[in-house]
C-alpha positions as CSV (number, residue, x, y, z in Angstrom):
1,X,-17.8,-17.6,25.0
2,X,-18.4,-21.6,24.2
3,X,-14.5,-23.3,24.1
4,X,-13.7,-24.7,20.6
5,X,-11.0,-27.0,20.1
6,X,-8.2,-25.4,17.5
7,X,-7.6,-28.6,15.6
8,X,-11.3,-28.6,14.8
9,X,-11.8,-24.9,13.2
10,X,-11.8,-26.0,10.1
11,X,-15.6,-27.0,10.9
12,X,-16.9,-23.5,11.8
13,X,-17.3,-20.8,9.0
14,X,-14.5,-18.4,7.9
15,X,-15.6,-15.4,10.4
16,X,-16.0,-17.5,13.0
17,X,-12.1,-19.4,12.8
18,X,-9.0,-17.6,14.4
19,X,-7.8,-16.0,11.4
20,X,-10.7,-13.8,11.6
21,X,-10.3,-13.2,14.9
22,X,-6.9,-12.1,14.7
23,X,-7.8,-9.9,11.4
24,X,-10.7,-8.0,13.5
25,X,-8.4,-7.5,16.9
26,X,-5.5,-6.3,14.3
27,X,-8.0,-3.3,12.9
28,X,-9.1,-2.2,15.9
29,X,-5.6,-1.9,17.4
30,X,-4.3,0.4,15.2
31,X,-8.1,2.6,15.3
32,X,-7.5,3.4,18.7
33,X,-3.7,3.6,19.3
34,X,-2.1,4.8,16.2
35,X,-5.0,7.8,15.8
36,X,-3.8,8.6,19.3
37,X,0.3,8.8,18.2
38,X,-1.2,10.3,15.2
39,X,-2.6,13.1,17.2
40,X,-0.8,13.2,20.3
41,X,2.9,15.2,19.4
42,X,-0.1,18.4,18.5
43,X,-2.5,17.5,21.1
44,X,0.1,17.8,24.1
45,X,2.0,21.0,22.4
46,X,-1.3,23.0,21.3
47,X,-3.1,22.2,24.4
48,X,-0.9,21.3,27.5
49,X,2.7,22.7,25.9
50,X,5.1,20.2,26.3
51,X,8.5,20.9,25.7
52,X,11.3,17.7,25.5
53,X,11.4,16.9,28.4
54,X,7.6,16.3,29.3
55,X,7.0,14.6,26.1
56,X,10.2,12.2,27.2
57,X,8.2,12.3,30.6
58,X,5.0,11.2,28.9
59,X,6.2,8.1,26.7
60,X,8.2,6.7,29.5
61,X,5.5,6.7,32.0
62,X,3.5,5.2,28.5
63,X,6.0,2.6,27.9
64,X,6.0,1.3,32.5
65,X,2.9,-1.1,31.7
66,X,5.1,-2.9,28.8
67,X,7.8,-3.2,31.7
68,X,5.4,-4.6,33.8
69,X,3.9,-6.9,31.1
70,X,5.4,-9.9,32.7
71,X,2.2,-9.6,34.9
72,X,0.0,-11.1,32.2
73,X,1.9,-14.5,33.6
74,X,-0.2,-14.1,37.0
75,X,-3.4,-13.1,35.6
76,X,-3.2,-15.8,33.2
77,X,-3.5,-18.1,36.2
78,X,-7.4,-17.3,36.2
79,X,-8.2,-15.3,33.0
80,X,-7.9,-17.4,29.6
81,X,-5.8,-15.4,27.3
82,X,-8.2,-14.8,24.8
83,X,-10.3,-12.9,26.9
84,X,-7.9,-10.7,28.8
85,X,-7.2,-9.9,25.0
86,X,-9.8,-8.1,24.1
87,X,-10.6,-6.8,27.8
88,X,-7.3,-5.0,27.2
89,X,-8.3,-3.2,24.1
90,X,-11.2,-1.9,25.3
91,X,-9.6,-1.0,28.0
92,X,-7.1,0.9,25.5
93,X,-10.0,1.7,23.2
94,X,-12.2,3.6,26.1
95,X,-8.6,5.2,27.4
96,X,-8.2,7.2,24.0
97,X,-11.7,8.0,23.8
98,X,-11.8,9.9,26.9
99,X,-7.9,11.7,26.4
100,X,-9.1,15.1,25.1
101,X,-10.9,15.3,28.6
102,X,-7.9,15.3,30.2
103,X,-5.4,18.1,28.9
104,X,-2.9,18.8,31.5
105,X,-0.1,17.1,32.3
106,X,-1.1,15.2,34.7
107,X,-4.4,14.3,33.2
108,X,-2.7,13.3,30.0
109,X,0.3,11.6,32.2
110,X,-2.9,9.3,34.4
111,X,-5.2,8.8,31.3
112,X,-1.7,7.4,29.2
113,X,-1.0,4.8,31.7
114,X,-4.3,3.2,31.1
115,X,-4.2,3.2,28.0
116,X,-0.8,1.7,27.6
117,X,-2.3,-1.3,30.2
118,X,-5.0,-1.8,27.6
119,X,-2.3,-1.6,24.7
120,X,0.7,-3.3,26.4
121,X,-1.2,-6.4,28.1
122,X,-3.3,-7.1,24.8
123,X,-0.1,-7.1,22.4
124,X,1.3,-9.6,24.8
125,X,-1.6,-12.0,24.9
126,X,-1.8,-11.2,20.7
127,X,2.0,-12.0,20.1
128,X,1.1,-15.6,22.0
129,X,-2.3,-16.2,20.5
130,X,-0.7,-15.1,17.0
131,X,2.3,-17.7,17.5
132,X,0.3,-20.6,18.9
133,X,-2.8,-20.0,16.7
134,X,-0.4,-19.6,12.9
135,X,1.3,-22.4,11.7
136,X,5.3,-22.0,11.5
137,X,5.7,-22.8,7.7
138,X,2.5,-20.3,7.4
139,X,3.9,-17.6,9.9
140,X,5.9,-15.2,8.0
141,X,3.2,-14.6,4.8
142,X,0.2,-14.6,7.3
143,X,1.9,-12.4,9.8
144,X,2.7,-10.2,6.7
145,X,-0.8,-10.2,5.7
146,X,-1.8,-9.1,9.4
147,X,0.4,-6.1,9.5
148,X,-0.7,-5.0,5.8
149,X,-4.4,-5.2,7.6
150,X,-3.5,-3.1,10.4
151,X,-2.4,-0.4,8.1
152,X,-4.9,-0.4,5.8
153,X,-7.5,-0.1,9.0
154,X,-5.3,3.2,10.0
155,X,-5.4,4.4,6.9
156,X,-8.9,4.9,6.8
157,X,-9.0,6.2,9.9
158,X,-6.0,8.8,8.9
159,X,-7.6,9.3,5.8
160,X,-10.6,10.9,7.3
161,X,-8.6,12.9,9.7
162,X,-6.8,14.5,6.8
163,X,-9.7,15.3,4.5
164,X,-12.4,16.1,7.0
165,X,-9.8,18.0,10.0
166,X,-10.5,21.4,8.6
167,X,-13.6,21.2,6.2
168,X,-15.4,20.1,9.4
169,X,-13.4,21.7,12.0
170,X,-12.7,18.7,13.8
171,X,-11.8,19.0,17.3
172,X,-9.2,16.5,19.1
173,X,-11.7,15.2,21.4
174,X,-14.2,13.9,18.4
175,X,-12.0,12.3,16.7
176,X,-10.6,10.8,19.7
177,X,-14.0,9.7,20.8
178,X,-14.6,8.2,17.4
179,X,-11.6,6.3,17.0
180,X,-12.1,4.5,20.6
181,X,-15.6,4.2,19.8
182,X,-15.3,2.1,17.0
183,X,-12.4,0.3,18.6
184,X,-15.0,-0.5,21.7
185,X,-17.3,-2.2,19.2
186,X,-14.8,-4.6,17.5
187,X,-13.4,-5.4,20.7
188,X,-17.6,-5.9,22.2
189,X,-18.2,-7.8,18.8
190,X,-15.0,-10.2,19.1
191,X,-16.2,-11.3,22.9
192,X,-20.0,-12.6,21.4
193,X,-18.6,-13.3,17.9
194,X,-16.1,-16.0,18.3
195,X,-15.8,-19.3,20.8
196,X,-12.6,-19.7,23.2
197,X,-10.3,-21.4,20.7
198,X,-8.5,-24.0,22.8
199,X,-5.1,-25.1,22.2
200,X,-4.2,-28.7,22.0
201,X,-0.2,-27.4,23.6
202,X,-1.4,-26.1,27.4
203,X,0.9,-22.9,28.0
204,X,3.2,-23.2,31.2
205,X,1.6,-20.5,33.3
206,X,5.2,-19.6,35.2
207,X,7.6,-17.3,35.1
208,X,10.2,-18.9,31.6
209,X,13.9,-17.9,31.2
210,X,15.4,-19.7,29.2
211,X,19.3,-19.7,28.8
212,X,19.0,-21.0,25.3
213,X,16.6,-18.1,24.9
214,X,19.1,-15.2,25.7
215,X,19.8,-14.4,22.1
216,X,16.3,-13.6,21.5
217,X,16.1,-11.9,25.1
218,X,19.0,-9.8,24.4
219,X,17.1,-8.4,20.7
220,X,14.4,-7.7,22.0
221,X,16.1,-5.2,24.5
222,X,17.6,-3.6,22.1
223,X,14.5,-3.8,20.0
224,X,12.5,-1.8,22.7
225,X,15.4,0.7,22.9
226,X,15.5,1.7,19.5
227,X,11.9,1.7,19.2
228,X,11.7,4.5,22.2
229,X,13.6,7.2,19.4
230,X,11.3,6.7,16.4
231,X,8.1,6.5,18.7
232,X,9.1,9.6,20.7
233,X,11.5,11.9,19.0
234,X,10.7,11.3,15.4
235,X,7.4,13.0,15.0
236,X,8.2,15.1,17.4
237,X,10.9,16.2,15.5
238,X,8.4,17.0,12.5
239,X,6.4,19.2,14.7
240,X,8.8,21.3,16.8
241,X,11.4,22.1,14.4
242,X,9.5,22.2,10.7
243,X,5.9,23.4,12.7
244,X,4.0,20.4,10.8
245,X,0.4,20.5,11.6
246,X,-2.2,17.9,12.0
247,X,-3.2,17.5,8.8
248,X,0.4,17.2,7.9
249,X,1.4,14.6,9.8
250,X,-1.1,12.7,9.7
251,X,-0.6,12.6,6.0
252,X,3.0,11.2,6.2
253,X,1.7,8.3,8.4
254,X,-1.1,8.1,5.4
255,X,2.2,7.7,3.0
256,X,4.1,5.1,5.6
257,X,0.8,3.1,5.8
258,X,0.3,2.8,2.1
259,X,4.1,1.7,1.7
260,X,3.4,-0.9,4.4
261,X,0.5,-2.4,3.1
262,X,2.4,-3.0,-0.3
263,X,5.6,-4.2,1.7
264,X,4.4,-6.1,4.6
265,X,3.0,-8.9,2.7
266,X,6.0,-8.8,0.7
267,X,8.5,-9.1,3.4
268,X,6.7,-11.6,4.9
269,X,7.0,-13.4,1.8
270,X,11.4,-12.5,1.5
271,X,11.4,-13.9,5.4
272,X,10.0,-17.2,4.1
273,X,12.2,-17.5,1.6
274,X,15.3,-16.1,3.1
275,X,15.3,-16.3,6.6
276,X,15.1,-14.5,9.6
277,X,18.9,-13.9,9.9
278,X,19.1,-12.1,6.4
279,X,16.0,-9.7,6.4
280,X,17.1,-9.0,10.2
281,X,20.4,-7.7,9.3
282,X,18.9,-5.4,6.3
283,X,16.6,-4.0,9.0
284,X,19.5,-3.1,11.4
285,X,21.8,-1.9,8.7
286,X,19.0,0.5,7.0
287,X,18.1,1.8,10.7
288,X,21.6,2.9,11.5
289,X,21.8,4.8,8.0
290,X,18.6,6.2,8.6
291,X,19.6,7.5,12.5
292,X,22.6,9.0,11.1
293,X,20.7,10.9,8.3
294,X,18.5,12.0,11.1
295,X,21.3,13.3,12.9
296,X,23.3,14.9,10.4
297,X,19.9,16.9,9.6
298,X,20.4,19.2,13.1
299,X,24.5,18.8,12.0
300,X,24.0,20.5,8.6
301,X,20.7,21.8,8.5
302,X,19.2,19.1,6.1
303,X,15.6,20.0,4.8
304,X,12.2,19.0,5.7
305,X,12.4,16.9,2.6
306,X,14.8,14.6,3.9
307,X,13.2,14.7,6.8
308,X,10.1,13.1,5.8
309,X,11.6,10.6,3.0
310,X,13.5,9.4,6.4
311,X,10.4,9.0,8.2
312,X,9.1,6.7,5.8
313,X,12.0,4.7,5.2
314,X,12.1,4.2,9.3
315,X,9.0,3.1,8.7
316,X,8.9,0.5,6.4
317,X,12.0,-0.8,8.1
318,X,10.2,-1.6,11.2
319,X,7.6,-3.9,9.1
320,X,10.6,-6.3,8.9
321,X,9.8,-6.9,13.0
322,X,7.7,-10.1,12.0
323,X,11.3,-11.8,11.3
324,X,12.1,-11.5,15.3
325,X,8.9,-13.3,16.2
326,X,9.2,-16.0,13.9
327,X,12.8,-16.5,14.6
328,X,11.3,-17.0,18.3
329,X,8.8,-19.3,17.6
330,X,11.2,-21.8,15.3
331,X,13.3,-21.8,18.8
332,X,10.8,-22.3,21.1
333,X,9.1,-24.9,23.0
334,X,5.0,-24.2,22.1
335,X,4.3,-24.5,25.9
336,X,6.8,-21.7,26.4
337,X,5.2,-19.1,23.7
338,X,2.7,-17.8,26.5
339,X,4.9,-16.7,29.2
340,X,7.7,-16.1,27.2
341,X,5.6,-13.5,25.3
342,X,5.3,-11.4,28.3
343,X,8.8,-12.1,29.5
344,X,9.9,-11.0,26.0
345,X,7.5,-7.8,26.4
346,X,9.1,-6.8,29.8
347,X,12.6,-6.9,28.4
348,X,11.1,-5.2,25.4
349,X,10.4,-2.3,27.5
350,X,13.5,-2.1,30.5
351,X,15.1,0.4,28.3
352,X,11.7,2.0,27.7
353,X,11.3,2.9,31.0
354,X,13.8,5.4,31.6
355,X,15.7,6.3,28.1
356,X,12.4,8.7,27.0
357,X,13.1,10.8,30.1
358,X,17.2,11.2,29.8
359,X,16.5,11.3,26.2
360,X,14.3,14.0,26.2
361,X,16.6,15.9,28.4
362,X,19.3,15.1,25.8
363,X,17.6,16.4,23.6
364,X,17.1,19.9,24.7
365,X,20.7,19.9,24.6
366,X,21.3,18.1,21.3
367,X,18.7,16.7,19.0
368,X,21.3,15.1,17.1
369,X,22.7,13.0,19.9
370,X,19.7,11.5,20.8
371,X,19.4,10.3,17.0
372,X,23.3,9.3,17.0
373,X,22.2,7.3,20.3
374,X,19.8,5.6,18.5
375,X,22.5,4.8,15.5
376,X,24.8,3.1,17.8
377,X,21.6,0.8,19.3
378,X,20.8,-0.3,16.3
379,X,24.8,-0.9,15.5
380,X,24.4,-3.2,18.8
381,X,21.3,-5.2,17.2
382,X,23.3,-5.8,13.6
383,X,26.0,-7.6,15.7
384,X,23.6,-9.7,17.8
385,X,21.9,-10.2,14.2
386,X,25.0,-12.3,12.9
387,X,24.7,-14.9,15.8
388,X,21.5,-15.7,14.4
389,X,21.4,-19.1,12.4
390,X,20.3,-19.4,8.8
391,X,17.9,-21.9,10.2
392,X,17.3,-21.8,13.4
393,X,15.2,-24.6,15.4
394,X,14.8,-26.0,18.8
395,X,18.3,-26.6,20.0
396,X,19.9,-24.5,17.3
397,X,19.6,-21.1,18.4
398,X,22.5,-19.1,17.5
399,X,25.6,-20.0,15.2
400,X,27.3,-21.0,18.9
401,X,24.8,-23.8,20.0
402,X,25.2,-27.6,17.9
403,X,22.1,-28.7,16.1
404,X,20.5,-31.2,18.7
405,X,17.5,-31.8,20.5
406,X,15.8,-28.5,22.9
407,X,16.4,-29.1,26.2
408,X,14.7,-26.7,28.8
409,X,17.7,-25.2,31.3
């Protein structure tokens, strides 16, 4: 890759600029990794027959690379971020080809853990080259616009699953091979394509904690921790208590990624013009309704249509996550979005580590309380919500600090 300076990009054509970069690496993302979630709840019942407790097993060893991303600080030392990018989604990419190959538990447990180095190291470096590469008044509707892309890619992708899974009698490792394939070739495609777009702000390349930082630190934790129940439990749900196959569930993520490619754009568009603060709280106040309906369906034996109408609405909910990273970047110093990133993807994921496993024991014992758990986290994010100012900036980070200059502590 030639370097390019960033101020300059207006000079090269449009699917050569960073935009397009960022569009391309956003499709292929969701090709590889969300086919896999996709599949994965059937894939380890059918084939290795999980119960709770592996599948809690499974997506904490999945979620130990995000712990670890803080590690991107020390490559970054020698690898430019842009390229450890996309060397992480192939890496992701080749991991989800090969998964059918591997159908025990300790194959699936081995062949996971690469894959989430590929997907956990490559949204760190994406979050920082998103941030540093999108201007701040532009964030909001562009990061919008980047989500709605993702999910239209996935549709596709779950599109084909749904219509072609039993005309064709499609076999978990084809369309796991497919979906990393293609991913591979955007990722192959993106190293030749583009030039190394280089900042004009040089990203400290240390460990960054912040004290003026901690309100974001302390989100993102509980972020990460009320992430875990959706990612894990709530598919899972679909499958072991209303037998959903395949075909089904892949056609309820078919119905969440429509939603969100309407609705991403749009919320983008209400952060902009709202604020962060505001759209934050409606996020956190919908997500502990929506935990308690999930819970109150093991209480009084709701249906599976609740179910699934709660699935979506969990969903959507989550697209309102572009309001925490712009609320970071108003606060932050631009040499601090690097390192920060991966500090803020390590804290993302210190709950991740160990709340799948105890959750997944919980759960065997009471579904319900696992989903009741996850009511209270996102109770815990609401609070930390109303600290957040209606316009935050550089030295006014929470409703506690006075509006004056950033200083670094």
């Amino acid at each position: 890759m030639k370097t390019f300076p960033l101020e300059n990009v207006a000079q090269l054509p449009v699917w050569r600029r960073p935009i397009a970069f960022l569009v391309l690496t956003a499709i292929a993302l969701p090709i590889a990794f969300a086919t896999w979630l996709a599949l994965v709840n059937n894939f380890v019942i059918e084939v290795a027959q999980f119960d709770g407790a592996d599948i809690g097993l499974l997506h904490s060893v999945r979620e130990i690379p995000g712990f670890l991303a803080v590690g991107v600080i020390a490559i970054l030392l020698f690898v430019r971020e842009q390229i450890l990018g996309l060397v992480s989604l192939v890496l992701l990419a080749v991991s989800t080809a090969v998964t059918a190959y591997f159908p025990t538990l300790g194959g699936i447990l081995m062949i996971t853990f690469l894959s989430s180095v590929g997907f956990h190291y490559f949204e760190t470096v994406n979050q920082s080259l998103q941030l540093q590469w999108i201007r701040k008044d532009r964030a909001p509707k562009v990061l919008g616009i980047l989500g709605a892309v993702g999910s239209a890619a996935t549709l596709v992708s779950y599109g084909l699953i749904v219509l072609l899974w039993e005309p064709l009698n499609l076999t978990y490792n084809t369309v796991f091979m497919v979906s990393g394939g293609v991913a591979v070739l955007i990722g192959l495609y993106c190293f030749v394509g583009f030039p190394q777009f280089e900042n004009n702000v040089v990203q400290r390349r240390e460990l960054v904690l912040r004290k003026r930082y901690w309100l974001y630190y302390a989100l993102e934790f509980f972020a990460g921790a009320r992430r875990q129940v959706f990612v894990v439990f709530a598919g899972f749900m679909l499958v072991e208590r209303f037998g959903f196959d395949v075909h089904e569930v892949t056609g309820l993520y078919i119905i969440n990624l429509v939603a969100n490619i309407i609705l991403a754009p749009f919320f983008g568009g209400l952060v902009a013009r709202f604020g962060e603060r505001r759209m934050l709280l409606i996020e956190y106040f919908g997500l502990v309704l929506v935990f308690l309906a999930y819970g109150g369906i093991y209480f009084f034996d709701w249906g599976v249509w609740l179910a699934m109408a709660l699935y979506v609405v969990d969903h959507m909910l989550f697209a309102l996550k572009l309001a925490l990273k712009t609320y970071f970047q108003k606060i932050a110093d631009p040499s601090d979005i690097a390192p920060t990133a991966a500090v803020s993807f390590t804290i993302n994921h210190i709950a991740a580590v160990f709340l799948p496993v105890l959750l997944g024991l919980l759960w065997i014992v009471s579904p319900a309380a696992v989903f009741l758990t996850a009511a209270g986290i996102a109770c815990g994010s609401f609070v930390l919500a109303l600290l957040i100012p209606r316009h935050p900036e550089g030295g006014f980070e929470t409703i506690w600090t006075r509006r004056a200059p950033a200083v670094a502590e």
